[in-house]
C-alpha positions in Angstrom: -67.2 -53.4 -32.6 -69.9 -51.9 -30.4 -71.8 -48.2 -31.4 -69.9 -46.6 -28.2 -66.9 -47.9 -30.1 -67.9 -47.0 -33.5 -68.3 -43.0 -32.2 -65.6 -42.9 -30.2 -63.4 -44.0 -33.9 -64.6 -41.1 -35.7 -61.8 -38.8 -36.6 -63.7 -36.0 -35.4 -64.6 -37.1 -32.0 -60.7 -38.0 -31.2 -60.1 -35.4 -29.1 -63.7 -34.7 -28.0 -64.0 -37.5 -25.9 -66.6 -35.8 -23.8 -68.2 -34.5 -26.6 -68.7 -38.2 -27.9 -69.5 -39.5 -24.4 -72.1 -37.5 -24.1 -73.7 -38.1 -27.4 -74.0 -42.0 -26.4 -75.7 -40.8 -23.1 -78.4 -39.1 -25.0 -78.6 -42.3 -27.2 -79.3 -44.3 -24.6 -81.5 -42.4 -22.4 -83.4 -40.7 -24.6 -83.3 -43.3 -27.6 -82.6 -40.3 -30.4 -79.9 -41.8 -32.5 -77.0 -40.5 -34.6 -77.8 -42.5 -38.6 -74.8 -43.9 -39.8 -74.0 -41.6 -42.0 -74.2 -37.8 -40.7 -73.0 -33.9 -41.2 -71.1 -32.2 -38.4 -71.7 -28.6 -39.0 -70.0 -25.8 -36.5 -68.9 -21.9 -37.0 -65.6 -20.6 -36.4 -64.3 -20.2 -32.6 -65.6 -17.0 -31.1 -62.7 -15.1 -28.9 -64.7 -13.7 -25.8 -61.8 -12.4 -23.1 -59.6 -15.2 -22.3 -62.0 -18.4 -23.5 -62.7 -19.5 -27.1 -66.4 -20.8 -27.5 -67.5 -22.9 -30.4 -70.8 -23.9 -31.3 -71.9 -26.9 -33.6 -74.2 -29.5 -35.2 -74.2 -33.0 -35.2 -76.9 -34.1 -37.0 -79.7 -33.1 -34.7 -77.3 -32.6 -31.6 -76.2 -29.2 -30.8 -73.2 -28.7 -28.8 -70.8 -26.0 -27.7 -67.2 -25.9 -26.5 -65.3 -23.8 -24.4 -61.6 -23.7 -24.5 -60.0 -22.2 -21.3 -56.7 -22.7 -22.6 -55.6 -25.6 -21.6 -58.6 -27.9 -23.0 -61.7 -27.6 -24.6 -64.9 -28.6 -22.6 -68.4 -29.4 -24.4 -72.1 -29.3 -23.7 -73.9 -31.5 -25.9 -78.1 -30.7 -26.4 -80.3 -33.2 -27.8 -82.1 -30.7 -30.2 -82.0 -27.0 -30.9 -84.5 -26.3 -28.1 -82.6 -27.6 -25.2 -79.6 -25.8 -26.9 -81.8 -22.5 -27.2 -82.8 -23.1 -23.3 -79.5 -23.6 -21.9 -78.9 -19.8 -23.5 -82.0 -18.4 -21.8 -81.0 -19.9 -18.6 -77.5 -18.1 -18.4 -78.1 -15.7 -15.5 -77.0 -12.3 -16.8 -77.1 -13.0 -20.2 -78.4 -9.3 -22.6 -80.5 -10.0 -25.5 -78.3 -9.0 -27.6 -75.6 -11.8 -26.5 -78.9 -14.2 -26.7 -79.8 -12.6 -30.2 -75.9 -13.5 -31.4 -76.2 -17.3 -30.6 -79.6 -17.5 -31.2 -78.1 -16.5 -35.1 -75.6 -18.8 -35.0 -78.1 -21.9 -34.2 -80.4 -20.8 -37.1 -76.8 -20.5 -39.3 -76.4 -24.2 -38.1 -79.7 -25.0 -39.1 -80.2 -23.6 -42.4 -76.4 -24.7 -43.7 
């Protein structure tokens, strides 16, 4: 069984195919690894209008997901500052909505 095959296995990743796809992309382009053994951390979906957004840890990956009700759709960052600069980049986003995930990263990190 390859490593692509491995990931895709895990329970968790069964229906986050993208999720897990994307993880092996990072792997292989930018050689940072998931160790065979690892903690998937994430906080409770946040309601925000008609879309549920999650955000998580996987190891050293970040990742969100947005459900639009029909399916869930991820983002996957190789470490917390790619995660923290995908936030800054949202066009219209207030401080204090980049103060609330900014929290929930550190939350991520510190649990």
């Amino acid at each position: 069984m390859t490593r692509e095959e491995r990931i895709l296995q895990l329970p968790f990743f069964q229906d986050k195919r993208d999720l897990a796809q994307q993880i092996i992309n990072i792997e292989q382009q930018e050689h940072r690894y998931l160790p065979n053994q690892f903690a998937i951390k994430q906080v409770p979906p946040y309601t925000f209008g008609d879309k549920r957004v999650v955000i998580g840890r996987i190891h050293e990956f970040y990742f969100i997901g947005i459900d639009n009700g029909d399916n869930w759709r991820h983002q996957v960052f190789a470490d917390v500052i790619k995660c923290r600069s995908f936030f800054i980049g949202l066009p219209g986003i207030t401080d204090q909505q980049l103060a609330f995930w900014f929290n929930n990263m550190e939350l991520l990190a510190v649990s």
